[in-house]
C-alpha positions as CSV (number, residue, x, y, z in Angstrom):
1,X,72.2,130.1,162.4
2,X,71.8,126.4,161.6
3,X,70.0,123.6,162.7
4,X,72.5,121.3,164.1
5,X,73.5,121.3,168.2
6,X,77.4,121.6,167.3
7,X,77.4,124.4,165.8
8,X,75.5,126.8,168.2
9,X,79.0,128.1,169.0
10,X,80.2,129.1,166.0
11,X,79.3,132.0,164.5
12,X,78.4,132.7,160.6
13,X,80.4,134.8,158.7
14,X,78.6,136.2,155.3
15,X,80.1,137.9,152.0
16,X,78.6,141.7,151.2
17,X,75.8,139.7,149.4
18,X,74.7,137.5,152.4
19,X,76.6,134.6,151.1
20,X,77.4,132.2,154.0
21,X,80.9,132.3,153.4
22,X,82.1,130.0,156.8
23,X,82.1,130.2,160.7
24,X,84.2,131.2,163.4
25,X,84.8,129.6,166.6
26,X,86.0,130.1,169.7
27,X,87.8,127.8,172.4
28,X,90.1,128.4,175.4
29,X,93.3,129.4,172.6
30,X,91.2,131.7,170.4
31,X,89.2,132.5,167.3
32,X,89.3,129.7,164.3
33,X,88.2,130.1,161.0
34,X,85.8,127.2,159.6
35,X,84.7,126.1,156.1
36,X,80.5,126.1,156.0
37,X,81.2,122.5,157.0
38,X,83.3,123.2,160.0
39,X,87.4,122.4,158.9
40,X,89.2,124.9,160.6
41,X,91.1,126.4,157.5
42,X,93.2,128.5,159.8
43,X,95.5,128.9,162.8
44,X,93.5,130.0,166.1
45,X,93.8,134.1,166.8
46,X,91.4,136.8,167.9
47,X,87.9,137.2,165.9
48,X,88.5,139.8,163.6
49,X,91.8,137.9,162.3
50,X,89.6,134.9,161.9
51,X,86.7,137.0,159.9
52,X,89.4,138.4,157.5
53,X,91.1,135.4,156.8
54,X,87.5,133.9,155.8
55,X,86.5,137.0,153.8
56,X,90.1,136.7,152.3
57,X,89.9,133.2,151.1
58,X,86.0,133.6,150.3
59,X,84.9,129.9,149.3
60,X,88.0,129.4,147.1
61,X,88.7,126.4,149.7
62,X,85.9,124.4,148.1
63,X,87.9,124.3,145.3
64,X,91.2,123.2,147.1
65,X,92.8,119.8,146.8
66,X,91.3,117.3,149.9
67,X,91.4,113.9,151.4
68,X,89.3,111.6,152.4
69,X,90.6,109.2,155.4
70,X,89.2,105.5,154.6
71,X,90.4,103.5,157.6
72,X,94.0,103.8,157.3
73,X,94.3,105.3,153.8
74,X,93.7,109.0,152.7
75,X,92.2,109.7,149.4
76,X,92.3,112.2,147.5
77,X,88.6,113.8,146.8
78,X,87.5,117.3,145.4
79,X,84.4,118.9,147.2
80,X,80.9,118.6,144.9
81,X,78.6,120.2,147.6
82,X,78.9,121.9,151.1
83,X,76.5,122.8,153.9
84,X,76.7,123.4,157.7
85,X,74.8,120.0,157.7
86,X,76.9,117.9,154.8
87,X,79.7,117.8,152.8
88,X,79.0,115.5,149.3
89,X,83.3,114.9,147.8
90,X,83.8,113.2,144.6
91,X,86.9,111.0,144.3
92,X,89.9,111.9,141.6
93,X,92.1,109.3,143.0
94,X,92.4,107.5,139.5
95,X,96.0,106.6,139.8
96,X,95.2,105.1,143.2
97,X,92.0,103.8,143.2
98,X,91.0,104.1,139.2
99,X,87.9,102.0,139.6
100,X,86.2,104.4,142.1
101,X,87.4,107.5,140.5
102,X,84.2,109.5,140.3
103,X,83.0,107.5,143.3
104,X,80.6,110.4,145.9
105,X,80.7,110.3,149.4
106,X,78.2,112.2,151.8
107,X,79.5,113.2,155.2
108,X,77.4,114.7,158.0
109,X,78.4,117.9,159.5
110,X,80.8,117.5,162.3
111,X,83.4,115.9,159.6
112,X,86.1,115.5,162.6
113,X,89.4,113.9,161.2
114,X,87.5,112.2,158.0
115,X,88.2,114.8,155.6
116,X,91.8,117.3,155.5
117,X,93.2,119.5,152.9
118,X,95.9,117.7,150.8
């Protein structure tokens, strides 16, 4: 699956073509769906729910608005690259922060409360 220790419960979820397309996970409420990075994208609910909501929204989330938390500030970033290991986002804050628009950040793989959809 991957690599990493966290995510040796969650379970891959591929497109037709083999395209890793996110995961899904289980705790004691249910099935998530998670980006290839691991942001749940989804309520919780049984497995096949979570695999059709993944196959449904395919990896059209990458392109989706997202935040970045910065202490106690969120700012808004767009996803450049994602992995089960590493998520690279860009910031497009430019009326916010206009001298670090373009500015990349790396983050490893678990992401926790770092990163949110806007």
């Amino acid at each position: 699956m991957t690599s990493t220790p966290y995510a040796d419960s969650w379970v891959p979820v591929h497109r037709e073509d083999g395209e890793l397309i996110g995961f899904v996970c289980e705790d004691a409420t249910g099935w998530r769906p998670l980006t290839v990075f691991g942001h749940p994208i989804a309520d919780v609910g049984d497995r096949e729910a979570a695999e059709d909501r993944l196959h449904a929204v395919g990896m059209s989330y990458l392109a989706e608005s997202w935040e970045l938390r910065e202490g106690e500030d969120w700012v808004r970033v767009e996803v450049v690259e994602a992995s089960p290991s590493r998520v690279m986002v860009q910031l497009v804050d430019f009326f916010g922060h206009p001298d670090r628009y373009g500015e990349r950040h790396t983050l490893t793989v678990p992401v926790g409360d770092r990163l949110r959809l806007a």
